[in-house]
C-alpha positions as CSV (number, residue, x, y, z in Angstrom):
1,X,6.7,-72.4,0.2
2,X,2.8,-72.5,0.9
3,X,3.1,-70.3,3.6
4,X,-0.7,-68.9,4.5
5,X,-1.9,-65.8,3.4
6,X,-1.5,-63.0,5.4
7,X,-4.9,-61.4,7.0
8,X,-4.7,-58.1,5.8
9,X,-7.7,-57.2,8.2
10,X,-6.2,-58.7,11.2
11,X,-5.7,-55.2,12.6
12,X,-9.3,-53.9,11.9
13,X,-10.4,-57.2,14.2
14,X,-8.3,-56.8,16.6
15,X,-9.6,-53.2,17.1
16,X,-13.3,-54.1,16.3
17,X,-13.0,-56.7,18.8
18,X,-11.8,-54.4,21.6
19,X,-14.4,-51.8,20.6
20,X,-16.9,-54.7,20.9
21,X,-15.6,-55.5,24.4
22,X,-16.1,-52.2,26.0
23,X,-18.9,-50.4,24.1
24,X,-17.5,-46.8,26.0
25,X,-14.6,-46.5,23.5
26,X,-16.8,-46.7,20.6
27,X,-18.6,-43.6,22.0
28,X,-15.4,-42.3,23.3
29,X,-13.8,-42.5,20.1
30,X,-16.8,-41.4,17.9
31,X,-17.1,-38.2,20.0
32,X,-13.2,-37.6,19.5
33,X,-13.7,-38.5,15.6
34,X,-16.8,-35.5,15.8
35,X,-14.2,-33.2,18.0
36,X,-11.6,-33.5,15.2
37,X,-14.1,-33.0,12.1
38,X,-15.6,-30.0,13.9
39,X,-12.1,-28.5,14.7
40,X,-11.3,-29.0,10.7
41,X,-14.4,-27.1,9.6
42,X,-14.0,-24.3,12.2
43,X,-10.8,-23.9,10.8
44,X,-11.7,-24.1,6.9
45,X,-14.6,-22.2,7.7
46,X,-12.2,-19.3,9.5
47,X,-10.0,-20.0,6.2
48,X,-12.8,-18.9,3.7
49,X,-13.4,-16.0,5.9
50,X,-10.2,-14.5,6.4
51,X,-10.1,-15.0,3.0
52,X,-13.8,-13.0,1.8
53,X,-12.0,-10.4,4.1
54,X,-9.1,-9.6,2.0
55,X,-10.9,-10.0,-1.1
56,X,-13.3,-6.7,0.0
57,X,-10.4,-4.7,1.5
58,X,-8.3,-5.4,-1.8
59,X,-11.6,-3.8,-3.8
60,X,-12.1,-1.0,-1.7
61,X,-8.2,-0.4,-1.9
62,X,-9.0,-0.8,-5.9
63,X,-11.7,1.6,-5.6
64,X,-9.7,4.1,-3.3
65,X,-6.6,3.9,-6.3
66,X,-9.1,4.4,-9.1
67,X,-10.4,7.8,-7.3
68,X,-6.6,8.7,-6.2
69,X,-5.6,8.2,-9.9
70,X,-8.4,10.4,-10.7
71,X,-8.2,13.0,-8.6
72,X,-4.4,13.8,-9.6
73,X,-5.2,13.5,-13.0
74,X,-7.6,16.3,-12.5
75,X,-5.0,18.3,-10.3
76,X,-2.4,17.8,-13.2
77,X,-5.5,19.6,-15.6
78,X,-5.9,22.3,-13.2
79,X,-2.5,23.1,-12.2
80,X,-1.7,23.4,-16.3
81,X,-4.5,25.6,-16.6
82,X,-3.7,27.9,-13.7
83,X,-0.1,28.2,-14.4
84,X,-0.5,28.8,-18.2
85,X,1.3,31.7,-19.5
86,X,-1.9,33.8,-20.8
87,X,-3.9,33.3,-17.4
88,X,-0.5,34.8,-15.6
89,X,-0.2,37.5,-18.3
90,X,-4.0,38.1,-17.6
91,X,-3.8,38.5,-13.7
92,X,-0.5,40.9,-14.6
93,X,-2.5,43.3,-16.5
94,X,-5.4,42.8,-14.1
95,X,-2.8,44.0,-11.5
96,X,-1.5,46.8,-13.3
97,X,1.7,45.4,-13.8
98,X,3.5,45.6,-17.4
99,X,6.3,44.4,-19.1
100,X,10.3,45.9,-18.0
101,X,11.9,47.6,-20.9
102,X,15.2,46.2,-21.8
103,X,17.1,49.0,-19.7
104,X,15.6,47.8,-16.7
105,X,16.6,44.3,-16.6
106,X,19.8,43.7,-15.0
107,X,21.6,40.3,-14.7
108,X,22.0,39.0,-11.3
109,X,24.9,36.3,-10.4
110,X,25.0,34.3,-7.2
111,X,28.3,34.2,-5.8
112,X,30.0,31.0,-5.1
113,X,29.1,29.6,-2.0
114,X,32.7,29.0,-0.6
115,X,32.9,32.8,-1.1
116,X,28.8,33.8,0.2
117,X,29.4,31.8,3.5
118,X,31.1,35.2,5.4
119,X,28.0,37.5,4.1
120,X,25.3,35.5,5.8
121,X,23.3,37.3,7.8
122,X,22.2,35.7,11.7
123,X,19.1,34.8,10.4
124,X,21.3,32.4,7.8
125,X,20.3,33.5,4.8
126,X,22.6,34.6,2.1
127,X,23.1,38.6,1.1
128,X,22.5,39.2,-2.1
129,X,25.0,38.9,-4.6
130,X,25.8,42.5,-6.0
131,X,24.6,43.7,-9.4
132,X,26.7,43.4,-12.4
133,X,26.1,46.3,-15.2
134,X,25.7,44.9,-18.6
């Protein structure tokens, strides 16, 4: 039952003993100990800038969406205000061209295209569908 306490520093001897024995594996292992820390901060410090990398190209992709978002709201602005129906009526009247009376419109229906597949012409579009009279 009174067994001796173990040595929990046998190990540590041992090894410190060996060291002590040939003095070129203390160097040895020091330089190999300095290889591995280097190694580790090469590779945190390519870590942190791979990282700084991203980080910039994610702001200038920021940047780029911000000026994307507002350049199309400004296209929206001026496609509404080129396509409004008092500029078009503007440029009709500028042209000289006026309002049909009602006798002139006539109501044109496509045909089905089962039956407008024989009336296509070689260049593959459709003929037009004949009038109908009101």
């Amino acid at each position: 039952m009174s067994e001796r306490p173990r040595n929990r520093f046998a190990p540590v001897r041992a090894v410190s003993a060996r060291v002590a024995s040939h003095p070129h594996l203390a160097v040895l292992a020091l330089v190999g100990l300095t290889a591995l820390l280097t190694a580790l901060g090469l590779r945190q410090v390519g870590h942190r800038r791979e990282l700084m990398r991203l980080g910039y190209e994610l702001s200038a992709a920021t940047a780029e969406l911000r000026r994307l978002d507002e350049e199309s709201r400004r296209l929206r602005l001026e496609k509404s205000v080129l396509t409004g129906p008092a500029r078009i009526e503007e440029l009709a009247a500028h042209l000289g061209l006026v309002h049909p009376a009602p006798e002139q419109i006539r109501v044109v229906w496509r045909a089905p295209a089962a039956l407008a597949s024989p009336a296509r012409g070689a260049a593959g579009a459709e003929a037009p569908a004949p009038a109908r009279q009101p």
